[in-house]
KOLLUMKOL-938158 format. One record per residue (C-alpha): residue number from 0; residue in three letters; x, y, z. Coordinates in Angstrom, 2 decimals. Layout:
% residues N
@nr NUM | rest ALA | u X | v Y | w Z
...
END
This chain:
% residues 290
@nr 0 | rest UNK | u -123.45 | v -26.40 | w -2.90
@nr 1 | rest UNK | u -122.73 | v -27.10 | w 0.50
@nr 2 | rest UNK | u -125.66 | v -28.78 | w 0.87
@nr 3 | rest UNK | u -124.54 | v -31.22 | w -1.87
@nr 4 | rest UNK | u -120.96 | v -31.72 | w -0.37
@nr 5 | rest UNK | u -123.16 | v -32.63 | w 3.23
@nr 6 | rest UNK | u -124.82 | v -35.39 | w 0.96
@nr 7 | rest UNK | u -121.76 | v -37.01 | w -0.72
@nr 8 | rest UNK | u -120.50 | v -36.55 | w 2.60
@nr 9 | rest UNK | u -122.94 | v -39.16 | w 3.71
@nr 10 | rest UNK | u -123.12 | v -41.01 | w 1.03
@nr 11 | rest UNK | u -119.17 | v -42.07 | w 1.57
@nr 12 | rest UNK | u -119.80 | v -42.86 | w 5.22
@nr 13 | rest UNK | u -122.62 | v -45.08 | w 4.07
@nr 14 | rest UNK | u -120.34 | v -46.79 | w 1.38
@nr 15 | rest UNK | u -117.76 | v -46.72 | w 4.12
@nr 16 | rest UNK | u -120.07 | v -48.65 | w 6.30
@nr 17 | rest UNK | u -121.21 | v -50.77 | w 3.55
@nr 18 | rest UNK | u -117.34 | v -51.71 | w 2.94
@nr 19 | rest UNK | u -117.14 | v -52.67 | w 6.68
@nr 20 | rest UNK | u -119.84 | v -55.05 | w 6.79
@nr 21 | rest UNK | u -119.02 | v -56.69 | w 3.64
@nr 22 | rest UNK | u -114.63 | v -57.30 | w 5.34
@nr 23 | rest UNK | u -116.66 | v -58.43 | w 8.49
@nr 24 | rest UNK | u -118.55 | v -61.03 | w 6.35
@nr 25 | rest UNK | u -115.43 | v -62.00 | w 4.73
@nr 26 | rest UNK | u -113.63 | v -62.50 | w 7.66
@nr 27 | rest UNK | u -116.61 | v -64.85 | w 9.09
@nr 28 | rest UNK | u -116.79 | v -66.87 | w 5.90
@nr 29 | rest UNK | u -113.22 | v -67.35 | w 6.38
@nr 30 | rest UNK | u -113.42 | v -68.32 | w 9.91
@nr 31 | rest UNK | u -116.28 | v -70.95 | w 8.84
@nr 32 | rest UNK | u -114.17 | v -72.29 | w 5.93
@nr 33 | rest UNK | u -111.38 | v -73.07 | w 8.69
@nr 34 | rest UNK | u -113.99 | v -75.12 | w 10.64
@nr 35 | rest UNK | u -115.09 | v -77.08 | w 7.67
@nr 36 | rest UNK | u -111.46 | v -77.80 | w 7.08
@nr 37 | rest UNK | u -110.93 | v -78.92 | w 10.48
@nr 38 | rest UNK | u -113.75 | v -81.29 | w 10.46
@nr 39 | rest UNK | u -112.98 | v -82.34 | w 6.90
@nr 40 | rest UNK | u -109.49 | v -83.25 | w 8.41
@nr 41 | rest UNK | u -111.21 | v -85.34 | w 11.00
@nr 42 | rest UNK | u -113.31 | v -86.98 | w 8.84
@nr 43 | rest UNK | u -110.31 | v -88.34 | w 7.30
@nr 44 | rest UNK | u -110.28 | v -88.18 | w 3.04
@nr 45 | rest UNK | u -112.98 | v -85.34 | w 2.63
@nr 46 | rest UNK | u -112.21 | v -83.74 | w -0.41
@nr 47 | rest UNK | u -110.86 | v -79.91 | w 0.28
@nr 48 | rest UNK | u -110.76 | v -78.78 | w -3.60
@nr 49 | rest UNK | u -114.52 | v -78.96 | w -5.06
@nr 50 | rest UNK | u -114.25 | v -77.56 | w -8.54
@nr 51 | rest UNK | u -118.06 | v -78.34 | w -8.73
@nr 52 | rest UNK | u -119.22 | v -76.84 | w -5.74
@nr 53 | rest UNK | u -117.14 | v -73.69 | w -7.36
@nr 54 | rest UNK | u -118.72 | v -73.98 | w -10.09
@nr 55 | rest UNK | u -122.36 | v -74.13 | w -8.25
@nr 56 | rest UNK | u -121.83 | v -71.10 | w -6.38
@nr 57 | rest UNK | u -120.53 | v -68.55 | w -9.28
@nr 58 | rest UNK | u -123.25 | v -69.85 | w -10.87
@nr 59 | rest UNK | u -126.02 | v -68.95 | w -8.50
@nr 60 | rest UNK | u -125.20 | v -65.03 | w -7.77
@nr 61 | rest UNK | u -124.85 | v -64.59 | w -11.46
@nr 62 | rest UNK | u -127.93 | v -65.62 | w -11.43
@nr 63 | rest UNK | u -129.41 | v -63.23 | w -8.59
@nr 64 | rest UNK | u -127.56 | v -60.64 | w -9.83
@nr 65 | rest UNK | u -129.46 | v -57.33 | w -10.53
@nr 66 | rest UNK | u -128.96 | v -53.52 | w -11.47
@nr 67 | rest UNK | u -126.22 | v -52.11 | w -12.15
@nr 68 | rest UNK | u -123.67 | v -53.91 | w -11.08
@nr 69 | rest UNK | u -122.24 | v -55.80 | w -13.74
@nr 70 | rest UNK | u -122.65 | v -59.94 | w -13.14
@nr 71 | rest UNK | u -119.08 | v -60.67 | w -14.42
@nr 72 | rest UNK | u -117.66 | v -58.32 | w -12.03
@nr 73 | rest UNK | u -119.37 | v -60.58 | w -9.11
@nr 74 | rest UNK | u -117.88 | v -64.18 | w -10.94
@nr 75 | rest UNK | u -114.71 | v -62.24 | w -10.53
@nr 76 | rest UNK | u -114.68 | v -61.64 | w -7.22
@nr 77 | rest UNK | u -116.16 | v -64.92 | w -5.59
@nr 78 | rest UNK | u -113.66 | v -66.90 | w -8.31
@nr 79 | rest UNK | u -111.21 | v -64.66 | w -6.59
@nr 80 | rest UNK | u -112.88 | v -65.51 | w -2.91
@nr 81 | rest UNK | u -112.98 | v -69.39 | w -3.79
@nr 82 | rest UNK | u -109.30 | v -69.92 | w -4.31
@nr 83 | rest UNK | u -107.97 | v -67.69 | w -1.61
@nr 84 | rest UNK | u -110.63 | v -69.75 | w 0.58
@nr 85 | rest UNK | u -109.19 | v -73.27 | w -0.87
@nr 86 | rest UNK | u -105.77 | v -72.22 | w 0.83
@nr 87 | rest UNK | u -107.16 | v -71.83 | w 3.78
@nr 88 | rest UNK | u -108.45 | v -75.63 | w 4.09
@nr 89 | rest UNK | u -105.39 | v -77.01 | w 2.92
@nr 90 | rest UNK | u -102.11 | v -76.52 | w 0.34
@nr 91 | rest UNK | u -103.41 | v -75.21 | w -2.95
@nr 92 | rest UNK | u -100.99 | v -74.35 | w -5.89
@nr 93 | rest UNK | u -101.59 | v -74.59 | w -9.10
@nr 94 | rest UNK | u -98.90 | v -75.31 | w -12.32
@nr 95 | rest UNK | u -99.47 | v -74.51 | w -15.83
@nr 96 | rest UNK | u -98.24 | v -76.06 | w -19.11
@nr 97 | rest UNK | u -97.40 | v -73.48 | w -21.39
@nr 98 | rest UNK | u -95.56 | v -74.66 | w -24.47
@nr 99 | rest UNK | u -95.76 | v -71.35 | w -26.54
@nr 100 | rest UNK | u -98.13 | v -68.84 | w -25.86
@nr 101 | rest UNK | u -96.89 | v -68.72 | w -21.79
@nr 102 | rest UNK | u -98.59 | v -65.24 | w -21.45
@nr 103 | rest UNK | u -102.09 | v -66.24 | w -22.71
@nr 104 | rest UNK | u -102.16 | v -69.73 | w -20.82
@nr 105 | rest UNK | u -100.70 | v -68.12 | w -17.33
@nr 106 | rest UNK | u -103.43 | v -65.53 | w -17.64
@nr 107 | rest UNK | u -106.02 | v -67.91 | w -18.27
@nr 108 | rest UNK | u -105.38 | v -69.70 | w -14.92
@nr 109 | rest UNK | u -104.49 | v -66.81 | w -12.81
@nr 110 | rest UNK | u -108.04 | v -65.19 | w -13.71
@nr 111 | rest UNK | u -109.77 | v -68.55 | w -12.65
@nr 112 | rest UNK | u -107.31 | v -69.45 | w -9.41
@nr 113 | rest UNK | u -107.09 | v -66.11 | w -7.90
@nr 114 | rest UNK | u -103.86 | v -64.08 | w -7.69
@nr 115 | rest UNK | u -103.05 | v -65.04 | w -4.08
@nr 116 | rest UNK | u -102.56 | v -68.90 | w -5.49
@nr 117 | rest UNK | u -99.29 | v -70.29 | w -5.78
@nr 118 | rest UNK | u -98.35 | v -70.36 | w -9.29
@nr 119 | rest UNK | u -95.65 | v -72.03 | w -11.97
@nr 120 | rest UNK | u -95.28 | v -72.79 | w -15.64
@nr 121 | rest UNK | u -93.66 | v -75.71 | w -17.24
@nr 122 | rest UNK | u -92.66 | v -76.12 | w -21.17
@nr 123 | rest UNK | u -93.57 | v -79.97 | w -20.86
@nr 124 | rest UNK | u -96.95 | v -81.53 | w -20.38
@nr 125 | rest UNK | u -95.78 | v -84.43 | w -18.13
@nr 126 | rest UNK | u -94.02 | v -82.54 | w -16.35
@nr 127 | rest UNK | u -97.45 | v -80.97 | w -15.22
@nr 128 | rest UNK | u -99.74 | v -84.28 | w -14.70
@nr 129 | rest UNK | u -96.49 | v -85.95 | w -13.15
@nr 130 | rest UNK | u -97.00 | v -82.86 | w -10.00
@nr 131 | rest UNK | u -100.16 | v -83.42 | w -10.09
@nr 132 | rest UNK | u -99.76 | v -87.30 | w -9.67
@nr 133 | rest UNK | u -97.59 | v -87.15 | w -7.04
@nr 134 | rest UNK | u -99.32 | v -84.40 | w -5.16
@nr 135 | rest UNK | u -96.59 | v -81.83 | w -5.53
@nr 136 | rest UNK | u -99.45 | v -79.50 | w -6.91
@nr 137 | rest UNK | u -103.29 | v -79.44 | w -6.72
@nr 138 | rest UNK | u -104.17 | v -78.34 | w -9.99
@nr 139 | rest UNK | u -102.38 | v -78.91 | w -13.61
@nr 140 | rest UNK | u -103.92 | v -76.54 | w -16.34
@nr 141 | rest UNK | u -103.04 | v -77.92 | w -19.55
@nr 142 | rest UNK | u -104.24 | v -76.43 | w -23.45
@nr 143 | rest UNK | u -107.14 | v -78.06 | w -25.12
@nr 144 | rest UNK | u -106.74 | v -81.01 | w -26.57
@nr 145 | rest UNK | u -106.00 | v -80.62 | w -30.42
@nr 146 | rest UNK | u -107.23 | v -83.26 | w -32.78
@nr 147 | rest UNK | u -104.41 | v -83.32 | w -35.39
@nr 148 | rest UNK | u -101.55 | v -83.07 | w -32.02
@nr 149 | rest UNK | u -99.69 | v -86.48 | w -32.37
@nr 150 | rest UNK | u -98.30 | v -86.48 | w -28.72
@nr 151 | rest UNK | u -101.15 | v -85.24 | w -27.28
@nr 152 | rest UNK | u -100.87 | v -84.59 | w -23.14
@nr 153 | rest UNK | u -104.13 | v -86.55 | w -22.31
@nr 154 | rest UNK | u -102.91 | v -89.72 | w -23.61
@nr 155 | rest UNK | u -101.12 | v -89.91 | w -20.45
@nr 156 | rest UNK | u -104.25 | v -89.92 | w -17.99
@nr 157 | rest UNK | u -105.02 | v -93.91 | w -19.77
@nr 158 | rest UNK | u -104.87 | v -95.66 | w -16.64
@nr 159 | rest UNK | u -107.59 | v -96.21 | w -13.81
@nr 160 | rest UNK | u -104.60 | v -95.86 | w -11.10
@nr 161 | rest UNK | u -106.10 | v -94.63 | w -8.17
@nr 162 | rest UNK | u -103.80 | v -91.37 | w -8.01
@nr 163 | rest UNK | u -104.59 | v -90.59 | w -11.56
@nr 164 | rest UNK | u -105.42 | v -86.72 | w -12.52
@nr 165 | rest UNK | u -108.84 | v -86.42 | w -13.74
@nr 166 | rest UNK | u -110.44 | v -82.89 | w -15.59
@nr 167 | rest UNK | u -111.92 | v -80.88 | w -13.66
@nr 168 | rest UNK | u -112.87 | v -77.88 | w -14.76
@nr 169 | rest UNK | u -112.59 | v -76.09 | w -18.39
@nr 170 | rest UNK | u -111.47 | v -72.85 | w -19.01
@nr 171 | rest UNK | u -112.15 | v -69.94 | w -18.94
@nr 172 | rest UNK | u -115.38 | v -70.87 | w -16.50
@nr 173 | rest UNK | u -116.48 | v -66.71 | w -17.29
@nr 174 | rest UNK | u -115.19 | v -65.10 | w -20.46
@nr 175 | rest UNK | u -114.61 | v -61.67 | w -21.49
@nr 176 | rest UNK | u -113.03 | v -60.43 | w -24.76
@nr 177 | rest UNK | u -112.58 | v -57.55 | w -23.25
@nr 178 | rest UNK | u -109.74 | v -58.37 | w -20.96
@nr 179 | rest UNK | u -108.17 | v -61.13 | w -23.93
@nr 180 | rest UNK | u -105.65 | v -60.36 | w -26.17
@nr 181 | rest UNK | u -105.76 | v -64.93 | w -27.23
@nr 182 | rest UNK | u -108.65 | v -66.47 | w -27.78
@nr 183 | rest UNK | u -107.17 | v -69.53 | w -25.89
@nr 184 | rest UNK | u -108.99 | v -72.28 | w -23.85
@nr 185 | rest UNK | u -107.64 | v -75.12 | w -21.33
@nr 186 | rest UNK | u -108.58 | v -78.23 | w -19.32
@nr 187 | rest UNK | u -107.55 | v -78.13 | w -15.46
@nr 188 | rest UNK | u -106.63 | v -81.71 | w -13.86
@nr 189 | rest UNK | u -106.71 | v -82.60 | w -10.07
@nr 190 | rest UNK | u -107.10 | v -85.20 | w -8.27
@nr 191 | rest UNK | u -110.64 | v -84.77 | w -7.83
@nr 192 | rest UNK | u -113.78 | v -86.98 | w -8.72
@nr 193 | rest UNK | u -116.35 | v -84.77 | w -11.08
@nr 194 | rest UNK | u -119.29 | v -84.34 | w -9.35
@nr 195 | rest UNK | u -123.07 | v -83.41 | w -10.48
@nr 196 | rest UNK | u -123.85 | v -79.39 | w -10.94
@nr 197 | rest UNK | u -126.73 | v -80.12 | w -13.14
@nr 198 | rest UNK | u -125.26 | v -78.82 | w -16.85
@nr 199 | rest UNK | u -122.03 | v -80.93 | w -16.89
@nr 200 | rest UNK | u -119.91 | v -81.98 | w -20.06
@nr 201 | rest UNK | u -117.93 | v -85.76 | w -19.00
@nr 202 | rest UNK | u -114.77 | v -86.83 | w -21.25
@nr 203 | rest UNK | u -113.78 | v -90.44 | w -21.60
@nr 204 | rest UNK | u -111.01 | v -91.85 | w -23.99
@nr 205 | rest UNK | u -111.90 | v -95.27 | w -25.87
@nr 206 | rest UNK | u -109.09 | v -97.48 | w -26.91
@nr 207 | rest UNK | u -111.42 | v -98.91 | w -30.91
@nr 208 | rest UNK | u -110.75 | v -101.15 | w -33.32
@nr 209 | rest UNK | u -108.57 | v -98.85 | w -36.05
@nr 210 | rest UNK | u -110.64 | v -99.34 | w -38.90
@nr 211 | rest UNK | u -113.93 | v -98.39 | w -36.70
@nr 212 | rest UNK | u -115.17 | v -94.89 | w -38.00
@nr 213 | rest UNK | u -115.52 | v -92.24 | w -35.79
@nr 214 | rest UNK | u -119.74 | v -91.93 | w -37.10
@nr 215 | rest UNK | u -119.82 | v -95.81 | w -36.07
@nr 216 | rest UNK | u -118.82 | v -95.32 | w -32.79
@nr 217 | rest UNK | u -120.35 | v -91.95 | w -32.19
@nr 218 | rest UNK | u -123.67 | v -93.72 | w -33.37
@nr 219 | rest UNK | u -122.90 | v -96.62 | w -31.04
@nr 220 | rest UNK | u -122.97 | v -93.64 | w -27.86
@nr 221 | rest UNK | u -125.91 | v -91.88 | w -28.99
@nr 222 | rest UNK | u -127.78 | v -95.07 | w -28.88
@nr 223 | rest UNK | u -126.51 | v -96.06 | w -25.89
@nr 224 | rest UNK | u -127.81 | v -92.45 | w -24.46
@nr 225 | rest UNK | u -124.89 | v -90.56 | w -24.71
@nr 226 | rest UNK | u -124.65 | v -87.80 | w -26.39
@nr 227 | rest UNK | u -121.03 | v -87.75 | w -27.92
@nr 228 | rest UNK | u -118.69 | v -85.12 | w -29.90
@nr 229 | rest UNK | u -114.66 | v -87.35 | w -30.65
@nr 230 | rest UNK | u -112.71 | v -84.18 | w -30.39
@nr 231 | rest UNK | u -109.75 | v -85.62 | w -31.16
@nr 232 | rest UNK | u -108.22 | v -89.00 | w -32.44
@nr 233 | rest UNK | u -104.33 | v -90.65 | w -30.89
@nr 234 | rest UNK | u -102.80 | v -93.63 | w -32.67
@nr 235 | rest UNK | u -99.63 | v -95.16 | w -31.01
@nr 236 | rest UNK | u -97.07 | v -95.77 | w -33.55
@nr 237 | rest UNK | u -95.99 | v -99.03 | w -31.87
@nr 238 | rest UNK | u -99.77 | v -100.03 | w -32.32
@nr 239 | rest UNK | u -101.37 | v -100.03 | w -35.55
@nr 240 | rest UNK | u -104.19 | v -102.08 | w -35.09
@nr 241 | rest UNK | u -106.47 | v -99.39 | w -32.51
@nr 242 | rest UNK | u -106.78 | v -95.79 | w -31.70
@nr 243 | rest UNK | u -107.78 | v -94.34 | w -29.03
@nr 244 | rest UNK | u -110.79 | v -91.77 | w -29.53
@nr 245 | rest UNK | u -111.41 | v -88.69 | w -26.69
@nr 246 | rest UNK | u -115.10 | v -88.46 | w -26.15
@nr 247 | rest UNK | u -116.69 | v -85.25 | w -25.06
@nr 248 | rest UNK | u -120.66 | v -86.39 | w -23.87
@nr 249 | rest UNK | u -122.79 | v -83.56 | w -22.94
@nr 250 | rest UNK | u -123.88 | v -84.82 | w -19.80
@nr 251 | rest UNK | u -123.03 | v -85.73 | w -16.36
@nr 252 | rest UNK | u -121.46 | v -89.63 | w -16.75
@nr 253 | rest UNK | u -119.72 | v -91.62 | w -13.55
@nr 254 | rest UNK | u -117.33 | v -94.18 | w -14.15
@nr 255 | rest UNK | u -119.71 | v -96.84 | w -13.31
@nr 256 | rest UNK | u -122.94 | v -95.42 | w -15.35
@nr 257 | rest UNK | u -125.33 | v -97.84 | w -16.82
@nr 258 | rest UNK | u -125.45 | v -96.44 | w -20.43
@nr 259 | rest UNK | u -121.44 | v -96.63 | w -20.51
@nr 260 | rest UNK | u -121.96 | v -100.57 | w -19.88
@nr 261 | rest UNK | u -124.75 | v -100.79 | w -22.83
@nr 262 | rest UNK | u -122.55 | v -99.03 | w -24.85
@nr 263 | rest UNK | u -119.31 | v -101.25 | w -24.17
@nr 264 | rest UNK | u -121.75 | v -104.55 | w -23.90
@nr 265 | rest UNK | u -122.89 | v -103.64 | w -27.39
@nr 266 | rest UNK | u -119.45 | v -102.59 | w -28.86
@nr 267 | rest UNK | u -117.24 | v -105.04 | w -27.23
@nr 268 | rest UNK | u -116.20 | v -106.88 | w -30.38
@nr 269 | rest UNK | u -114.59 | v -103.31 | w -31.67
@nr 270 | rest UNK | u -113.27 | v -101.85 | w -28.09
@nr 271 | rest UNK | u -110.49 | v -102.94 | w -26.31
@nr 272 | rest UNK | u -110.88 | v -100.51 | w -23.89
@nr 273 | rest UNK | u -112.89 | v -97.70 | w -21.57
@nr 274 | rest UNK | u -111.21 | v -94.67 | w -19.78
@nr 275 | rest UNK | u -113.55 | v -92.12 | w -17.81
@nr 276 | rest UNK | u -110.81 | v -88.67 | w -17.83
@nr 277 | rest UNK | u -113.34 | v -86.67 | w -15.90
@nr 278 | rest UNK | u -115.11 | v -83.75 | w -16.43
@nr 279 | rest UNK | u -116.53 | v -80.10 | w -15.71
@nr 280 | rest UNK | u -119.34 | v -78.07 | w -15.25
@nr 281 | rest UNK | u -120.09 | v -76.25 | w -18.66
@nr 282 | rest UNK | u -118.71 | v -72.57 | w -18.47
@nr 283 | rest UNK | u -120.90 | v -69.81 | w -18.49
@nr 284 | rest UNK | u -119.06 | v -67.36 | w -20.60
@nr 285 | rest UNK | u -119.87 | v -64.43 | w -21.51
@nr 286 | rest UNK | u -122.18 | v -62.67 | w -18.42
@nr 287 | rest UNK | u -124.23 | v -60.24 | w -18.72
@nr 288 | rest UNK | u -127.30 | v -58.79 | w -16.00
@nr 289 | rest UNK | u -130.83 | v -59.62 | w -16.87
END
């Protein structure tokens, strides 16, 4: 028996030595997170807030993840790492709109922003992009987009103003329905261009004709090479005669692609107008070790 106790003995002063190697690692990281912020700051308009490069890193350890410790329990803690490591390189807060369920969206973006990020909830959706406009907050989390909502929030991001919020990131970015009581989802907006991870969904809102159908048009972006799902449909009530359709295309799509001038070239008779909103890396869900 005591021969045992010697060996847990050990075993702890391993795990404690473990535990003191892993702080001193974090502590480095953080001290080389500071000197990319310093140097972004000299480089003038370097981007701080990546949601991409996030995206990329939870990514790749839940994909090098082995034995028994469970992958979703690493996503946690470097989506955890991430945000605290945001603050560091400059003021990071985030604000979420919350018109009913307040519990279910505020969880949703404290899992993905990390509990040491500056939170607050607001009943009314403008009130969120309008902070994020004006650079009051970094990031505005806002519910999906509903196709039968007739004041929908997104409506709002129709302008190519150069301080207009763009999606960034969807969430959750790592589900489990073990630790959800709502089987909510949301759309996060910054002021942040979507970059490339390499499995990317892009959103764009397209101002039609009314009496296009939505299988015209979605026919007129699959032959155009993009691969297009109109989740939902907005119709101004001062403005009969269009609609304006938001596009989800399974792919990565910048504002000036090719196939999104094919596709207006070839539709221009029936569209009056083009809006890139953004995009995100496609969430990985549910984990689970290999």
């Amino acid at each position: 028996m005591a021969r045992v106790r010697t060996s847990i003995a050990n075993l702890r002063r391993e795990i404690d030595g473990i535990d003191d190697a892993i702080h001193d690692l974090l502590m480095k990281r953080a001290e080389i997170v500071e000197e990319i912020g310093q140097a972004k700051s000299r480089g003038g308009n370097a981007p701080f807030f990546r949601p991409a490069r996030e995206a990329e890193i939870v990514r790749r350890l839940v994909k090098r993840t082995k034995g028994r410790l469970p992958a979703y329990a690493v996503a946690r803690v470097w989506r955890e790492m991430v945000s605290a490591y945001s603050a560091i390189q400059g003021p990071f807060n985030v604000v979420v709109h919350a018109p009913e369920k307040s519990v279910g969206y505020w969880d949703l973006a404290r899992d993905h922003y990390g509990a040491c990020t500056k939170m607050s909830l607001h009943r009314q959706a403008n009130r969120v992009i309008s902070q994020v406009f004006d650079e009051s907050t970094t990031v505005g989390v806002l519910e999906l987009p509903q196709d039968d909502d007739t004041n929908p929030w997104w409506r709002h991001l129709l302008s190519d103003g150069e301080h207009m919020p763009r999606v960034v990131a969807k969430l959750p970015f790592i589900d489990d329905s073990r630790g959800r009581f709502e089987n909510l989802g949301a759309l996060a907006i910054a002021q942040a261009a979507q970059e490339k991870t390499g499995d990317d969904v892009s959103l764009i809102a397209v101002e039609v004709d009314a009496n296009l159908s939505r299988a015209k048009l979605t026919d007129g972006l699959v032959a155009s090479g993009l691969p297009a799902n109109i989740i939902a449909v907005w119709q101004d009530p001062a403005s009969r005669a269009s609609r304006v359709c938001l596009v989800e295309i399974a792919d990565f799509v910048a504002p000036k692609n090719s196939r999104l001038e094919r596709f207006k070239k070839g539709m221009e008779a029936e569209i009056s107008r083009l809006v890139p909103l953004g995009g995100y890396a496609v969430p990985l869900g549910q984990v689970d070790n290999k």
